[in-house]
mmCIF file of the N, C-alpha and C atoms, coordinates in Angstrom:
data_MODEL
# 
_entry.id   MODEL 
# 
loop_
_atom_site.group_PDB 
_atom_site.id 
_atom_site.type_symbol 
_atom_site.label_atom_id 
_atom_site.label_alt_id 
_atom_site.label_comp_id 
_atom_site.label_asym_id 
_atom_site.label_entity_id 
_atom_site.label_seq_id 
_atom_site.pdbx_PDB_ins_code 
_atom_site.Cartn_x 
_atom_site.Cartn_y 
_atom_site.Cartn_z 
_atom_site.occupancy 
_atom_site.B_iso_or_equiv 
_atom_site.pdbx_formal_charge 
_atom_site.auth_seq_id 
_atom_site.auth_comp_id 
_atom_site.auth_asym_id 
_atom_site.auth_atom_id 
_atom_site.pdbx_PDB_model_num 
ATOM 1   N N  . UNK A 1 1  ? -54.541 -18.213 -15.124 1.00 0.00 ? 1  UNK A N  1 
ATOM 2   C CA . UNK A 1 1  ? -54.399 -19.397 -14.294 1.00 0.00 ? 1  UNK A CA 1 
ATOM 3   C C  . UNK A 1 1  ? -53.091 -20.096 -14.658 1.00 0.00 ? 1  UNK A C  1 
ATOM 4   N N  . UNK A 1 2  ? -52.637 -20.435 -13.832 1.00 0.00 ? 2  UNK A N  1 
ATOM 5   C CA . UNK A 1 2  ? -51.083 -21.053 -13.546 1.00 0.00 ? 2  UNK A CA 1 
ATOM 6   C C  . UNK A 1 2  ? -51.286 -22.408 -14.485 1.00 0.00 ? 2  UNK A C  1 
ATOM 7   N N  . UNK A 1 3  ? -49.989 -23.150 -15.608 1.00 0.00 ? 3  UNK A N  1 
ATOM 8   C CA . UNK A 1 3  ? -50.330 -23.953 -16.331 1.00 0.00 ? 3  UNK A CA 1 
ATOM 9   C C  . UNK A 1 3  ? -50.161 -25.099 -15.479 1.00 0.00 ? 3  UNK A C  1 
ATOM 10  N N  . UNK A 1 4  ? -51.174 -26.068 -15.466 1.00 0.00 ? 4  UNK A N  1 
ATOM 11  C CA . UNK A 1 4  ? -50.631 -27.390 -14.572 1.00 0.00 ? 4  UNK A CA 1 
ATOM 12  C C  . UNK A 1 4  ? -49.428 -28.178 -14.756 1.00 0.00 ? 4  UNK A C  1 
ATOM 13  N N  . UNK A 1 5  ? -48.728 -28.851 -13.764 1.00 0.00 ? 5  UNK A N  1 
ATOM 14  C CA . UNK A 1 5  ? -47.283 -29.425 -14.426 1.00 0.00 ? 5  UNK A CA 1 
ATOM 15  C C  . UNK A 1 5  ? -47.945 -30.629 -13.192 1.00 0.00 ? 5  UNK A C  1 
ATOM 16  N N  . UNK A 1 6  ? -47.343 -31.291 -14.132 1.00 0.00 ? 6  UNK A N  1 
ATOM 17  C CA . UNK A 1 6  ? -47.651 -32.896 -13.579 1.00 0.00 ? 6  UNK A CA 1 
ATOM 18  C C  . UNK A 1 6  ? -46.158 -33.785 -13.562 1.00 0.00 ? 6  UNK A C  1 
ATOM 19  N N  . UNK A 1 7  ? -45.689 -34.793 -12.371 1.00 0.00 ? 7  UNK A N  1 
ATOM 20  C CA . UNK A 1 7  ? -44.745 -35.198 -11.845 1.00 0.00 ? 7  UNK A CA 1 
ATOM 21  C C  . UNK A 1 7  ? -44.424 -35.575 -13.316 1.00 0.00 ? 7  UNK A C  1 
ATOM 22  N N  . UNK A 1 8  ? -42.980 -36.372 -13.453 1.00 0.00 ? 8  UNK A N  1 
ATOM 23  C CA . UNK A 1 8  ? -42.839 -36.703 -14.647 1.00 0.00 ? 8  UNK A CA 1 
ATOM 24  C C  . UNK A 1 8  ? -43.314 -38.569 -14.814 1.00 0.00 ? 8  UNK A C  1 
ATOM 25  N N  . UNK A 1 9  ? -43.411 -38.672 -13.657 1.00 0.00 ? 9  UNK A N  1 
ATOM 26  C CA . UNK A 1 9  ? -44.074 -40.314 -13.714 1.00 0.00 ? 9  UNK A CA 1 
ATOM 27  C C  . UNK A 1 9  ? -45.523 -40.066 -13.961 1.00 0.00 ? 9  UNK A C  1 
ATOM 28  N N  . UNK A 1 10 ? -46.361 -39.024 -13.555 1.00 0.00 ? 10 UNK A N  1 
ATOM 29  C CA . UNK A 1 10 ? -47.809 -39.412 -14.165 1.00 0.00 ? 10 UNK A CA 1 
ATOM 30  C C  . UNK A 1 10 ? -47.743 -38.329 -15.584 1.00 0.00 ? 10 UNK A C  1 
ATOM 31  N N  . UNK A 1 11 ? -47.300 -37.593 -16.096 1.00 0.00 ? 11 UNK A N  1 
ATOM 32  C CA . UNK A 1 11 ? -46.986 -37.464 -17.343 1.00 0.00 ? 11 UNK A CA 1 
ATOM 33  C C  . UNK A 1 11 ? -46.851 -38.537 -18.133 1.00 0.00 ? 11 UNK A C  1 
ATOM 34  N N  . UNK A 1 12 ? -45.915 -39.264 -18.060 1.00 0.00 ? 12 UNK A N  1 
ATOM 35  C CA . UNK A 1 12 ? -46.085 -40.471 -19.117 1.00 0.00 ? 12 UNK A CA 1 
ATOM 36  C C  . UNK A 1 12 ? -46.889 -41.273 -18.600 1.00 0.00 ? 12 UNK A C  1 
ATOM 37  N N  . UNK A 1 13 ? -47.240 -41.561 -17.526 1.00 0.00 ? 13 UNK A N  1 
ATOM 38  C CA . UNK A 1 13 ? -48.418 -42.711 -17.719 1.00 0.00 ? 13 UNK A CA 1 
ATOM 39  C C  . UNK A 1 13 ? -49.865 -41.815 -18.361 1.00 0.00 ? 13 UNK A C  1 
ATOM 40  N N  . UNK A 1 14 ? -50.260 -40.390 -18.152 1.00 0.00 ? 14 UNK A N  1 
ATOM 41  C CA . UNK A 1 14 ? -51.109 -40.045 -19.140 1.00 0.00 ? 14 UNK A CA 1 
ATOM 42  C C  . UNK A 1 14 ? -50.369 -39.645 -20.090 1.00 0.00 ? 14 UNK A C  1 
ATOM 43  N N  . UNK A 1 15 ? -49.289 -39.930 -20.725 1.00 0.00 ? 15 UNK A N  1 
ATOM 44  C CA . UNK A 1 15 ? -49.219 -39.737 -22.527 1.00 0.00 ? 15 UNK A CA 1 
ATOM 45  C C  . UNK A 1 15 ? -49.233 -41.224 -22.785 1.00 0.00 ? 15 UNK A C  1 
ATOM 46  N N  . UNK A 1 16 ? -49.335 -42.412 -21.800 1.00 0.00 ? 16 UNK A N  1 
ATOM 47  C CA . UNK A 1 16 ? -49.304 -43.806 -22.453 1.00 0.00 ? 16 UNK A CA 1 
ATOM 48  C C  . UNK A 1 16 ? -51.222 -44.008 -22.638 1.00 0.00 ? 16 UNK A C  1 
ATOM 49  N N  . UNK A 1 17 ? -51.911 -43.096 -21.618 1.00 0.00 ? 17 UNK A N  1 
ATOM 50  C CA . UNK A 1 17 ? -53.515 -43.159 -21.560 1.00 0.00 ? 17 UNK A CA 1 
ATOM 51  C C  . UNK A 1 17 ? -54.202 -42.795 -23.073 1.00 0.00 ? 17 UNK A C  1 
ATOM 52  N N  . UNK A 1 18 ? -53.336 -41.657 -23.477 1.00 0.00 ? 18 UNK A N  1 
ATOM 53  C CA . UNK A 1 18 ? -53.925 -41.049 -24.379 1.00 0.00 ? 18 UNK A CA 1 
ATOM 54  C C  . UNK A 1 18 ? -53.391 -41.856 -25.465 1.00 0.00 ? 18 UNK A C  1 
ATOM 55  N N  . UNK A 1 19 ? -52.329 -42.444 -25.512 1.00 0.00 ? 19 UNK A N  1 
ATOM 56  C CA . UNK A 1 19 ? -52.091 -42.935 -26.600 1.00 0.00 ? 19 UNK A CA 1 
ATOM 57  C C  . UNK A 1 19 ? -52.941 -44.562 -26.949 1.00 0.00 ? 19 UNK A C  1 
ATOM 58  N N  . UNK A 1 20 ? -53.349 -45.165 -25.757 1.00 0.00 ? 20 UNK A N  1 
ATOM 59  C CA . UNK A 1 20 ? -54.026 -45.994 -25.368 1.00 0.00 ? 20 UNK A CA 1 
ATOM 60  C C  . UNK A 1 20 ? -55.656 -45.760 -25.866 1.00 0.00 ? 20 UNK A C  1 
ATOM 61  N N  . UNK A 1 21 ? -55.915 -44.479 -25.756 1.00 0.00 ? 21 UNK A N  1 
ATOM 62  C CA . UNK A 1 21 ? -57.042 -44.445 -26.107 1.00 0.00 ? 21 UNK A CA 1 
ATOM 63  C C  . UNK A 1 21 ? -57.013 -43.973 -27.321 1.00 0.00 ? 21 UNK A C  1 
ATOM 64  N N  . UNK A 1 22 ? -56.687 -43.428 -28.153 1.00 0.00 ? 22 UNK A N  1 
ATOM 65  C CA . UNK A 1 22 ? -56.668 -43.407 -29.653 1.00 0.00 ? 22 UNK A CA 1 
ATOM 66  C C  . UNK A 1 22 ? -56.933 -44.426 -30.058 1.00 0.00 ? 22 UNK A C  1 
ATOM 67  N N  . UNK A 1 23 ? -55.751 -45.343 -29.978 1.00 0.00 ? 23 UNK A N  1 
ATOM 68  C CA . UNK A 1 23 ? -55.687 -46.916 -30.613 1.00 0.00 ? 23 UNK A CA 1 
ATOM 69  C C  . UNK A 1 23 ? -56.794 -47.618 -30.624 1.00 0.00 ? 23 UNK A C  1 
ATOM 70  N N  . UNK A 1 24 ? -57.558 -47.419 -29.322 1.00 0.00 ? 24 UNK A N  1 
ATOM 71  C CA . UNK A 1 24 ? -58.607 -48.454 -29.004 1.00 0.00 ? 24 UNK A CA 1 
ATOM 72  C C  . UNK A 1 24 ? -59.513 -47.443 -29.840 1.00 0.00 ? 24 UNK A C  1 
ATOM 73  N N  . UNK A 1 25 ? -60.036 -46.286 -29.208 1.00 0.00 ? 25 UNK A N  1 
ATOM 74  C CA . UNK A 1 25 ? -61.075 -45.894 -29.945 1.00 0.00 ? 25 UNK A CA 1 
ATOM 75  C C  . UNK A 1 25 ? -61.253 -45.302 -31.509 1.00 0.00 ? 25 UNK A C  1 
ATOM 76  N N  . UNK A 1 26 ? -60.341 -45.190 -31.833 1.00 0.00 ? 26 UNK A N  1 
ATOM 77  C CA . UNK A 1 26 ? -60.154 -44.489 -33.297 1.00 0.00 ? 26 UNK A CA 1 
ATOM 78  C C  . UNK A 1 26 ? -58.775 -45.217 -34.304 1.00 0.00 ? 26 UNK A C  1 
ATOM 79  N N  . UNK A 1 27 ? -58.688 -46.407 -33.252 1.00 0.00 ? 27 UNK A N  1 
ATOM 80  C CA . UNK A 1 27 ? -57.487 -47.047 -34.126 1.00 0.00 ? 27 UNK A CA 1 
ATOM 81  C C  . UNK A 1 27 ? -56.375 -46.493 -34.753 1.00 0.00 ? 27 UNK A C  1 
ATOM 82  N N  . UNK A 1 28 ? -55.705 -45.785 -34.098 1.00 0.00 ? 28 UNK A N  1 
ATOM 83  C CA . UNK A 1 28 ? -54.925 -44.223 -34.238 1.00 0.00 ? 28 UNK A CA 1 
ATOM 84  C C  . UNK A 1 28 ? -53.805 -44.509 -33.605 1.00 0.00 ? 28 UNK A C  1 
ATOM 85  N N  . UNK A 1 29 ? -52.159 -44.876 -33.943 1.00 0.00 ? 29 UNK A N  1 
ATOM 86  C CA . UNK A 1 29 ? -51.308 -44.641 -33.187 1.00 0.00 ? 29 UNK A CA 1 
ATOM 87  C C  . UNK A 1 29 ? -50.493 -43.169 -33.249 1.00 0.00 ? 29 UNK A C  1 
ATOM 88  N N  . UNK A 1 30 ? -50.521 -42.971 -31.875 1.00 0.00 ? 30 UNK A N  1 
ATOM 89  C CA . UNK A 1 30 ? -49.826 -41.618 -31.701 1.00 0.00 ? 30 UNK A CA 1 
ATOM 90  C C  . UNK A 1 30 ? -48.578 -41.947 -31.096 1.00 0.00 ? 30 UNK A C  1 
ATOM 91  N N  . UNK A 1 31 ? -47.757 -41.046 -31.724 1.00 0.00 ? 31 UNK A N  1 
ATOM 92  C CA . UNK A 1 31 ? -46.391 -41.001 -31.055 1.00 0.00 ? 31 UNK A CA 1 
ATOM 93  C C  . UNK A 1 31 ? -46.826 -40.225 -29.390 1.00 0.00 ? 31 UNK A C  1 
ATOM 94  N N  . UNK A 1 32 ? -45.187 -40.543 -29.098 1.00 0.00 ? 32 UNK A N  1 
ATOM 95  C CA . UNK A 1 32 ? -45.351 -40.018 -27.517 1.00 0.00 ? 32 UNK A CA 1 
ATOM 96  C C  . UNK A 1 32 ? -45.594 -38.191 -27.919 1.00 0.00 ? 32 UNK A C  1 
ATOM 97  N N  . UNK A 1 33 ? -45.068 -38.114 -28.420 1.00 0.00 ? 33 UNK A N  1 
ATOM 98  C CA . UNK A 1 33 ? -44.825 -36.335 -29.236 1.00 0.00 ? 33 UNK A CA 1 
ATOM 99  C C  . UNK A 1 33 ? -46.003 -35.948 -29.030 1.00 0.00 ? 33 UNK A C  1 
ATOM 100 N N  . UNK A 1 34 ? -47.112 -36.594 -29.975 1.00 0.00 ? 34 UNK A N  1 
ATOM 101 C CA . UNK A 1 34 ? -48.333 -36.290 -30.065 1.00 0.00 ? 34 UNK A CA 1 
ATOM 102 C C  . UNK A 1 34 ? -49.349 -36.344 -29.211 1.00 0.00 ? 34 UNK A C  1 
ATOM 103 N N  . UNK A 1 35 ? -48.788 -37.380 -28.338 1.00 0.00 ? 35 UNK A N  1 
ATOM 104 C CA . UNK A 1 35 ? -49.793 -37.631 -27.083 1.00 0.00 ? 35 UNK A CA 1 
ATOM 105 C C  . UNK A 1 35 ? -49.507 -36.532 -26.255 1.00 0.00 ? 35 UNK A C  1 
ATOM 106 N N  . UNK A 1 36 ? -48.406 -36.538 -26.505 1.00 0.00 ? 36 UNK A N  1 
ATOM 107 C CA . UNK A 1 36 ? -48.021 -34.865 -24.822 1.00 0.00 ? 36 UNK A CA 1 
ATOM 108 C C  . UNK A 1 36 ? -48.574 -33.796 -25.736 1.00 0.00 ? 36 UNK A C  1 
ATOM 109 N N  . UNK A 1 37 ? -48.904 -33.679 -26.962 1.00 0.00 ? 37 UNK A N  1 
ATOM 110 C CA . UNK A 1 37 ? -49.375 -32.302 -27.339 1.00 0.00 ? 37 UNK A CA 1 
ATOM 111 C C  . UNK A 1 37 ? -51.121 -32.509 -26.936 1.00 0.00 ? 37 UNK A C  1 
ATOM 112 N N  . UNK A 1 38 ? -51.452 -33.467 -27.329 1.00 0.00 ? 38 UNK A N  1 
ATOM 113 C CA . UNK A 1 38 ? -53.040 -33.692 -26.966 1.00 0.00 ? 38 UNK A CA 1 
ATOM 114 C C  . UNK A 1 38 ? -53.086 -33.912 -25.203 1.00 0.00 ? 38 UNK A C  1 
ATOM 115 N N  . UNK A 1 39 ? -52.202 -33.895 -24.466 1.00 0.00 ? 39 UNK A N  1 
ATOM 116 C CA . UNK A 1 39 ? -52.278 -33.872 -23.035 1.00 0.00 ? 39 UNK A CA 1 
ATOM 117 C C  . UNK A 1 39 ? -52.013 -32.125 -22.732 1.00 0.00 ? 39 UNK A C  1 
ATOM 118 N N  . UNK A 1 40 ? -51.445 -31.811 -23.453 1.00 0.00 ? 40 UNK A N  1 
ATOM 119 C CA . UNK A 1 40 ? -50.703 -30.437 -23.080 1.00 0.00 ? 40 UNK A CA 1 
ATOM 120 C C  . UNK A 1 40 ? -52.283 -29.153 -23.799 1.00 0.00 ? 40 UNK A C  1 
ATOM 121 N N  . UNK A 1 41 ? -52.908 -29.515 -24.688 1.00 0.00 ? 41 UNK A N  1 
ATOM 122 C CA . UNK A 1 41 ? -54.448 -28.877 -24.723 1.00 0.00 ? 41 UNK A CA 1 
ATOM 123 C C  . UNK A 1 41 ? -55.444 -29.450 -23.609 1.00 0.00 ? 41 UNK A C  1 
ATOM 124 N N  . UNK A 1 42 ? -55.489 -30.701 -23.487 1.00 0.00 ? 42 UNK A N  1 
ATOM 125 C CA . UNK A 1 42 ? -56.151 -30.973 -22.490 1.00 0.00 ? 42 UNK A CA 1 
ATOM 126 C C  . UNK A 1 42 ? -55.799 -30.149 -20.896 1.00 0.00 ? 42 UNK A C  1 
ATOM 127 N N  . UNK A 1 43 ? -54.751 -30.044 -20.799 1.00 0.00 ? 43 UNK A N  1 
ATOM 128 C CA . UNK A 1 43 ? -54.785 -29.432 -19.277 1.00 0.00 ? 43 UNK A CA 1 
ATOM 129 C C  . UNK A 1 43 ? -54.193 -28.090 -19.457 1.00 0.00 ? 43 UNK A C  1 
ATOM 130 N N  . UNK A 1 44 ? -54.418 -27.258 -20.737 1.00 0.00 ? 44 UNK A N  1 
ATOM 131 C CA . UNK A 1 44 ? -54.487 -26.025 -20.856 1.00 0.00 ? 44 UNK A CA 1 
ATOM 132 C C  . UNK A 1 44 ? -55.932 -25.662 -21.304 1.00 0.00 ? 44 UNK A C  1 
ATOM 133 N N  . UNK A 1 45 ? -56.725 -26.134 -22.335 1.00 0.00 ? 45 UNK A N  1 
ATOM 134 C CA . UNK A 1 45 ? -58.211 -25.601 -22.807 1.00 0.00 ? 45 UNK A CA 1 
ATOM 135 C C  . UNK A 1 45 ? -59.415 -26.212 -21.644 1.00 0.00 ? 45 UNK A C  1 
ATOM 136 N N  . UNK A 1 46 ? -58.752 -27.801 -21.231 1.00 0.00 ? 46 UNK A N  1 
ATOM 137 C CA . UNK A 1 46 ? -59.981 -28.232 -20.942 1.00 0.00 ? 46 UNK A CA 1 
ATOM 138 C C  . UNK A 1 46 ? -60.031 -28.342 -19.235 1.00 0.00 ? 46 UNK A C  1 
ATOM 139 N N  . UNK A 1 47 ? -58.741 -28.275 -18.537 1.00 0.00 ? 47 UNK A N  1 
ATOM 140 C CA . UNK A 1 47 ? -58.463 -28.528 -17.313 1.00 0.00 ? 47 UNK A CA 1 
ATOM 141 C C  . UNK A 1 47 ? -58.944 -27.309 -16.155 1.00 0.00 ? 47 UNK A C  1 
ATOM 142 N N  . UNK A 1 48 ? -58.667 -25.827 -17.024 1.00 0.00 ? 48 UNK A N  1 
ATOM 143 C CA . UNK A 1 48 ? -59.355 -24.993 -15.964 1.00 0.00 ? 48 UNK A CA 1 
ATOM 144 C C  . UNK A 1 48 ? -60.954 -25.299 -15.645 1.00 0.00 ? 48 UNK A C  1 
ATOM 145 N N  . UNK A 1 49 ? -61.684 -26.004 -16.733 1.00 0.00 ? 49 UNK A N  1 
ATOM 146 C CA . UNK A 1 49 ? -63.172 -25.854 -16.472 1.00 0.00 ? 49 UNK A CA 1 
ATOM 147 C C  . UNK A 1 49 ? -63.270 -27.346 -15.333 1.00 0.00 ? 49 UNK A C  1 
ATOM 148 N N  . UNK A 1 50 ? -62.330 -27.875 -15.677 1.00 0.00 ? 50 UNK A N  1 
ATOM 149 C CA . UNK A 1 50 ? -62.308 -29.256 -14.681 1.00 0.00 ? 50 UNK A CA 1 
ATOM 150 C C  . UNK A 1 50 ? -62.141 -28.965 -13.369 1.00 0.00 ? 50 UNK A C  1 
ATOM 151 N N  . UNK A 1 51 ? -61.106 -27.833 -13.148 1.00 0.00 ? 51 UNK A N  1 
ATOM 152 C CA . UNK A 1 51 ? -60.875 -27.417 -11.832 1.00 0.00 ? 51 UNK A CA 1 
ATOM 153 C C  . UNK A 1 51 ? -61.946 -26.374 -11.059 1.00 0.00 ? 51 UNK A C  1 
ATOM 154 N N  . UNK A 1 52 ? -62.409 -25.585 -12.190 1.00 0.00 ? 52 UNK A N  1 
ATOM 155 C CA . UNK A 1 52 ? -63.649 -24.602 -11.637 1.00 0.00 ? 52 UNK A CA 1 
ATOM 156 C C  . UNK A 1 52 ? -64.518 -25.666 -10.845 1.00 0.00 ? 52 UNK A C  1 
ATOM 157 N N  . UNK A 1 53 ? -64.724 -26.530 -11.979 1.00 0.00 ? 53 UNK A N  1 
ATOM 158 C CA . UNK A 1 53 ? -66.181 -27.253 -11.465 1.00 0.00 ? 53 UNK A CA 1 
ATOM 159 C C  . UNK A 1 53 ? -65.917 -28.173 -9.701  1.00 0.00 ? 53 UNK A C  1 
ATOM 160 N N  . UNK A 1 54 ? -64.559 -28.840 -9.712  1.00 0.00 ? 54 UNK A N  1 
ATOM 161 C CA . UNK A 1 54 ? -63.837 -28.946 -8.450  1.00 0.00 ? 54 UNK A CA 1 
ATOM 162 C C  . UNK A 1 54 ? -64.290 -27.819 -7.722  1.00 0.00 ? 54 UNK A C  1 
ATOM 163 N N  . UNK A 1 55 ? -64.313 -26.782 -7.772  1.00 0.00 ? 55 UNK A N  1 
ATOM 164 C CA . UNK A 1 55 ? -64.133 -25.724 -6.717  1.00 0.00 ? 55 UNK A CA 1 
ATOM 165 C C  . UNK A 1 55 ? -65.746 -25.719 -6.450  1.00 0.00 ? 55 UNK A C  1 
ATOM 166 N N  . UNK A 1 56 ? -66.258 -25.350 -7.514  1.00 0.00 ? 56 UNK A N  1 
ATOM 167 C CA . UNK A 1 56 ? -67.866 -25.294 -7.048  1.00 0.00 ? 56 UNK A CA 1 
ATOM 168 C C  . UNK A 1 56 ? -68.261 -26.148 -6.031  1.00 0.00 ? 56 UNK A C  1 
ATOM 169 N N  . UNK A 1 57 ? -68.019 -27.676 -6.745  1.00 0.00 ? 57 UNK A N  1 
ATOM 170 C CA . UNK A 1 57 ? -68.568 -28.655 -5.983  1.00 0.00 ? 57 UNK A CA 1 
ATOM 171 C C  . UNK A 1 57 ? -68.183 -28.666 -4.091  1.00 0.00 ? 57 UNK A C  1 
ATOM 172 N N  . UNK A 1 58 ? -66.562 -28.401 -4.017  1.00 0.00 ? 58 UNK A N  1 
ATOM 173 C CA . UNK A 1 58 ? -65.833 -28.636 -2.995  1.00 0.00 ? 58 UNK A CA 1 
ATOM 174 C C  . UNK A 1 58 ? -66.867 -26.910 -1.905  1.00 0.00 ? 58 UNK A C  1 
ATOM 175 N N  . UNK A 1 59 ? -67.049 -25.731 -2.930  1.00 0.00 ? 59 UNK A N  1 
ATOM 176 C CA . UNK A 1 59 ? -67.582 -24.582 -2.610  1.00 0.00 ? 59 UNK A CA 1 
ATOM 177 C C  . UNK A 1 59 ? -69.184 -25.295 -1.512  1.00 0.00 ? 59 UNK A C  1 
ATOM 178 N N  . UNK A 1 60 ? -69.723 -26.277 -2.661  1.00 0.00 ? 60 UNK A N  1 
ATOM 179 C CA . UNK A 1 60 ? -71.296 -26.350 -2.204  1.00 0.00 ? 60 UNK A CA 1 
ATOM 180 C C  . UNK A 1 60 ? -71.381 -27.220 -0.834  1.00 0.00 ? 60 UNK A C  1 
ATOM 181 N N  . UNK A 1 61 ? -69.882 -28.224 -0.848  1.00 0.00 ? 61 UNK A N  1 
ATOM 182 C CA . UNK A 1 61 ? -69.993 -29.321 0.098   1.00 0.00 ? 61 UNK A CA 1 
ATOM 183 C C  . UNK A 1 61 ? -69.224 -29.050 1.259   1.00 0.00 ? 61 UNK A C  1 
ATOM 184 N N  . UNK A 1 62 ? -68.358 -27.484 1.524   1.00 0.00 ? 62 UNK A N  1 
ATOM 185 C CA . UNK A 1 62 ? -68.381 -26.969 2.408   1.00 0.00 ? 62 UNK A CA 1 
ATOM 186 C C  . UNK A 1 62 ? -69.455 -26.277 3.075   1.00 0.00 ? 62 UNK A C  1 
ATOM 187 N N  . UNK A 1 63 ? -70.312 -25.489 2.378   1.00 0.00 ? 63 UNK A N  1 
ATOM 188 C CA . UNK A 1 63 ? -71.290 -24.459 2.715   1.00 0.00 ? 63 UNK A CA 1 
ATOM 189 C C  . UNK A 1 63 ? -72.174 -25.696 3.164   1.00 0.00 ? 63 UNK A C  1 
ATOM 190 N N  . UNK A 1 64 ? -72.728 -26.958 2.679   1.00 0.00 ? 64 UNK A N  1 
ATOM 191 C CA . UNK A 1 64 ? -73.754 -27.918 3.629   1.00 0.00 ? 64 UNK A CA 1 
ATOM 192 C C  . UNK A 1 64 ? -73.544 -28.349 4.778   1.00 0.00 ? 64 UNK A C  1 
ATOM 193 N N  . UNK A 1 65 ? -71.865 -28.392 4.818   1.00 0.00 ? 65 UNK A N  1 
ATOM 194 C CA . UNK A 1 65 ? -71.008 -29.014 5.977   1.00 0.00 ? 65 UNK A CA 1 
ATOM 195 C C  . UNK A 1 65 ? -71.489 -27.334 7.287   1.00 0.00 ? 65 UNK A C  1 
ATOM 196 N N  . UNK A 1 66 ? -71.120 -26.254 6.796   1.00 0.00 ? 66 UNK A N  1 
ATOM 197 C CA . UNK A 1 66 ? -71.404 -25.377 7.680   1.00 0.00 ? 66 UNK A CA 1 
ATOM 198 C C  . UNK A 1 66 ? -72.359 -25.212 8.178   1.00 0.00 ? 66 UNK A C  1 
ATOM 199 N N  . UNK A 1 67 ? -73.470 -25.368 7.400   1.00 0.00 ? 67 UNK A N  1 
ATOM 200 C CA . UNK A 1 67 ? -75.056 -25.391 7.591   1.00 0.00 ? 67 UNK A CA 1 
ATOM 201 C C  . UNK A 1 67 ? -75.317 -25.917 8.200   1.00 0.00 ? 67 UNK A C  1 
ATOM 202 N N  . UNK A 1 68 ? -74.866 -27.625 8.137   1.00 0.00 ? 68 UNK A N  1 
ATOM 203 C CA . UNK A 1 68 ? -75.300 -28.630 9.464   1.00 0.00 ? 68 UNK A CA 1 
ATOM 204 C C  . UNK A 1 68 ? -74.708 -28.349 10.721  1.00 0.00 ? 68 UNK A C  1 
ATOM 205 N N  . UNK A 1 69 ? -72.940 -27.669 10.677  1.00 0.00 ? 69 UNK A N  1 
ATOM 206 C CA . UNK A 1 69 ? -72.828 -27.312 12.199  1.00 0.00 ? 69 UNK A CA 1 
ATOM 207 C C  . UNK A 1 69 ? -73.416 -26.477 12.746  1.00 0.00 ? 69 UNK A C  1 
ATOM 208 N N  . UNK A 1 70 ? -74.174 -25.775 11.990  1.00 0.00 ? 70 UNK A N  1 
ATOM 209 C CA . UNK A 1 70 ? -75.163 -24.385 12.712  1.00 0.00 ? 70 UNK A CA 1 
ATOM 210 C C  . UNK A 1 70 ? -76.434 -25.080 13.346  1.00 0.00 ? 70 UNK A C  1 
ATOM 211 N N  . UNK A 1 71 ? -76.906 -26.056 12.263  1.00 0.00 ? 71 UNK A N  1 
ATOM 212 C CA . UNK A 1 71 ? -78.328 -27.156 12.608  1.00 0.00 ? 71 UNK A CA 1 
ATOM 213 C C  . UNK A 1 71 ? -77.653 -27.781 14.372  1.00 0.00 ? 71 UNK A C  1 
ATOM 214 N N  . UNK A 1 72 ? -75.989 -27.429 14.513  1.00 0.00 ? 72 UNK A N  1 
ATOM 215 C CA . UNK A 1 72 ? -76.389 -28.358 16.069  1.00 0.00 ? 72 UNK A CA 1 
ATOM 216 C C  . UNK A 1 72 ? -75.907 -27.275 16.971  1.00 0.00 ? 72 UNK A C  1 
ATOM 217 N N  . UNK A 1 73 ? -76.346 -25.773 16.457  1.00 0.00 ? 73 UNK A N  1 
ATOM 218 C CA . UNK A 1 73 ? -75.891 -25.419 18.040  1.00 0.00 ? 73 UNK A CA 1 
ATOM 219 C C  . UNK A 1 73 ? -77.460 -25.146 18.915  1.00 0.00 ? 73 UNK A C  1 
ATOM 220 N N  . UNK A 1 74 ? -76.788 -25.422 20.146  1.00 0.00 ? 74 UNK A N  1 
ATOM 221 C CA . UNK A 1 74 ? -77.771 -25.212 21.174  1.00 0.00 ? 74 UNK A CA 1 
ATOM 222 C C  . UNK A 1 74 ? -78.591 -24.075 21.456  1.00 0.00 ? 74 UNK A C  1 
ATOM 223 N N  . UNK A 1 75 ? -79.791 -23.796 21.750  1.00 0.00 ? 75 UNK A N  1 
ATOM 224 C CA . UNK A 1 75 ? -80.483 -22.837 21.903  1.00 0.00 ? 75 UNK A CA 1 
ATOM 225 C C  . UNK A 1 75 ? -80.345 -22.434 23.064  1.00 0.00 ? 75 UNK A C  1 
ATOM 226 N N  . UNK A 1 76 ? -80.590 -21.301 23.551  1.00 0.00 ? 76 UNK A N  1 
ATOM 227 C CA . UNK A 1 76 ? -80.439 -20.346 24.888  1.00 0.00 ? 76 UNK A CA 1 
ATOM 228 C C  . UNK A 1 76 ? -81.976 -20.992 25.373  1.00 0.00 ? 76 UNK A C  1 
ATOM 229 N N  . UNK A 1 77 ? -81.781 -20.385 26.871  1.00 0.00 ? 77 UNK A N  1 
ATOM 230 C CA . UNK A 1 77 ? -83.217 -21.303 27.083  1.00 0.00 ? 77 UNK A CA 1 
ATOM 231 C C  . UNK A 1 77 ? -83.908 -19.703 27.639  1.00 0.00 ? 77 UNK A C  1 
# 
């Protein structure tokens, strides 16, 4: 799977997220360095299962969408 690349404006606003959330939750300052390495596992280890599950969902809520246009076709008489 292709590695995700993200614009360079929401790149740093998620390396300012992650660094944001250290601080708060673990009282942890991370350099920017460190934040793009903990962004850069995140959307290499953890992002394909994020996107599978996207697909499933988008998979199940097409197939209901099809189902109901079948629920309106007309019967032969």
């Amino acid at each position: 799977m292709k590695q995700v690349e993200f614009s360079k404006e929401i790149r740093q606003d998620l390396i300012r997220n992650i660094q944001e959330f250290f601080l708060q939750e673990r009282e942890e300052e991370l350099s920017e360095f460190q934040a793009a390495k903990v962004l850069e596992f995140i959307a290499a280890d953890i992002g394909p299962h994020i996107y599978n599950q996207a697909i499933r969902d988008a998979h199940a809520l097409l197939s209901n969408s099809i189902e109901d246009l079948y629920g309106l076709e007309k019967r032969a008489r």
